[in-house]
C-alpha positions in Angstrom: -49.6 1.6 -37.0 -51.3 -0.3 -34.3 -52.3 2.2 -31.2 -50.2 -0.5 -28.6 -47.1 -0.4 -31.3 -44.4 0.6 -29.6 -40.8 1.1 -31.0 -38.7 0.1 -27.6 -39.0 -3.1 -25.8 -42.4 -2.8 -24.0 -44.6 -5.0 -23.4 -48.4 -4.2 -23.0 -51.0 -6.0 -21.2 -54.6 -5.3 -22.1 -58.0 -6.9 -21.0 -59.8 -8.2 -24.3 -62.7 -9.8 -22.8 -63.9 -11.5 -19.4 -61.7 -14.4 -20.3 -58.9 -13.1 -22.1 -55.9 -10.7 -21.9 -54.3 -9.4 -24.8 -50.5 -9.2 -24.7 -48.7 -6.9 -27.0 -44.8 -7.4 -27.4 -42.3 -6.0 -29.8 -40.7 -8.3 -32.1 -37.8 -10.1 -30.2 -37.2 -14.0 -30.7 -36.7 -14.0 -26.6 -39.8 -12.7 -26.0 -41.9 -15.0 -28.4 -40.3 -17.8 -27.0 -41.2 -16.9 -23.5 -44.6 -16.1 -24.6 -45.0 -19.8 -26.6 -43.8 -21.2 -22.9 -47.4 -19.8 -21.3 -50.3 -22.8 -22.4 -53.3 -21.8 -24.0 -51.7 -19.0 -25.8 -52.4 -18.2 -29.4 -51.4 -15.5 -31.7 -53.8 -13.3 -33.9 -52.1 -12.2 -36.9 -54.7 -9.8 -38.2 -54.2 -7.4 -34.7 -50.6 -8.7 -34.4 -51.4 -9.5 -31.1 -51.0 -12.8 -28.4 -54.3 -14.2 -26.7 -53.5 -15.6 -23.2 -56.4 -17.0 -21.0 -57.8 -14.2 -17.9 -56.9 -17.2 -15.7 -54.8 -17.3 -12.3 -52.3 -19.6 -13.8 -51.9 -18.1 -17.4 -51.1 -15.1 -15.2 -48.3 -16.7 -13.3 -46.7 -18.2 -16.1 -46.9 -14.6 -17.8 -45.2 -13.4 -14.2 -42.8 -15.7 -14.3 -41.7 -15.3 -17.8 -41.2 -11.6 -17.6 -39.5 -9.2 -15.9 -41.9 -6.1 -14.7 -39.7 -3.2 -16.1 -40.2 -4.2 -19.7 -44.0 -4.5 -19.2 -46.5 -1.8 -19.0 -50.0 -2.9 -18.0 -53.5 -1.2 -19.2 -54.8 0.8 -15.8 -58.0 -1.0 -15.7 -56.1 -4.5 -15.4 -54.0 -3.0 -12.2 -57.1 -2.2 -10.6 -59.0 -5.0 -11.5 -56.1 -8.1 -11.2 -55.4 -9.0 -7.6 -52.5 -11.1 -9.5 -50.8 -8.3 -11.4 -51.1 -5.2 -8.5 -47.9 -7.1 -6.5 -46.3 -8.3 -8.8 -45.6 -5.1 -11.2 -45.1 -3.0 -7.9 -43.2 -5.7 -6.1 -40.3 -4.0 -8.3 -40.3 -0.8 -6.9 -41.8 0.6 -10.1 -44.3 3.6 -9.3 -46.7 2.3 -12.0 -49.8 4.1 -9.6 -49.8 7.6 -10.1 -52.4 9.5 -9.6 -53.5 10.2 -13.0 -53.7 6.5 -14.0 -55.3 5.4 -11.1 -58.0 7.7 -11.5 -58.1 7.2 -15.2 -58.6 3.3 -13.9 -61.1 4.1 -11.5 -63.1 6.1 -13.9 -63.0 3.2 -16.9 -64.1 1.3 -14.3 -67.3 3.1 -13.5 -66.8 4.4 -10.1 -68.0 7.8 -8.8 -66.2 11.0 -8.4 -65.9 10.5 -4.4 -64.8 7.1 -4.6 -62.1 8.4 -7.2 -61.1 11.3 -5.2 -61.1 9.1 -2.0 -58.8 6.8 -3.7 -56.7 9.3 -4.9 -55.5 11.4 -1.4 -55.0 7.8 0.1 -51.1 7.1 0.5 -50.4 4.2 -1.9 -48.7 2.5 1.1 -52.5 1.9 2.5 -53.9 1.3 -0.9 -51.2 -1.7 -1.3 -49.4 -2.7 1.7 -46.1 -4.4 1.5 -46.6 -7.8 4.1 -43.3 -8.5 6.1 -42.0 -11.9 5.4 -42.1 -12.6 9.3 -44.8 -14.6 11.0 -47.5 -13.1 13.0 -46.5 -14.0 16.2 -42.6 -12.8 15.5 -44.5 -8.9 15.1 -46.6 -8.8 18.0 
């Protein structure tokens, strides 16, 4: 069985490359149809897996296809993808715990102070939610 294989309805996000993501869905004939909607996708039967480009629009069209709950991204993507990081928490889901984050950080390569200094930070400084007013309506 594939490690991403899952037996519910989730939906994993995974970096493959530099230029593409890899995009692991259960079979359900919604799903594949949303999936077929995002351009320059292709699926690899030998992995059972889709191939979407690493590219600000494939990403959109992925956003806007699927709903966050049913999709569980790899930590290293939520650190690395400016794109993902408000959309998946946009939702109110608490997908930054601690552990993954520093699990994230540490795939990534950084050191053990830049780890622990991201981990004591309150997630509300690490990824601020912007008000929808204007500038000048908050000052």
């Amino acid at each position: 069985m594939n490690e991403h294989a899952t037996t519910t309805e989730t939906i994993t996000i995974t970096k493959g490359s530099a230029e593409l993501l890899h995009i692991y869905i259960p079979y359900n004939p919604a799903y594949i149809e949303r999936i077929r909607r995002i351009k320059g996708r292709r699926w690899e039967s030998k992995p059972k897996v889709w191939i979407i480009p690493y590219t600000t629009s494939a990403i959109q069209e992925f956003m806007n296809q699927f709903d966050p709950v049913d999709v569980q991204i790899a930590p290293e993507l939520r650190v690395e993808s400016e794109e993902l990081q408000p959309w998946k928490t946009s939702k109110g889901s608490n997908v930054w715990s601690k552990e993954s984050l520093q699990k994230a950080l540490t795939l990534r390569g950084y050191s053990r102070k830049t780890i622990k200094a991201y981990s004591c930070t309150p997630s509300s400084y690490r990824y601020p939610v912007y008000s929808s007013q204007k500038a000048d309506e908050i000052t």
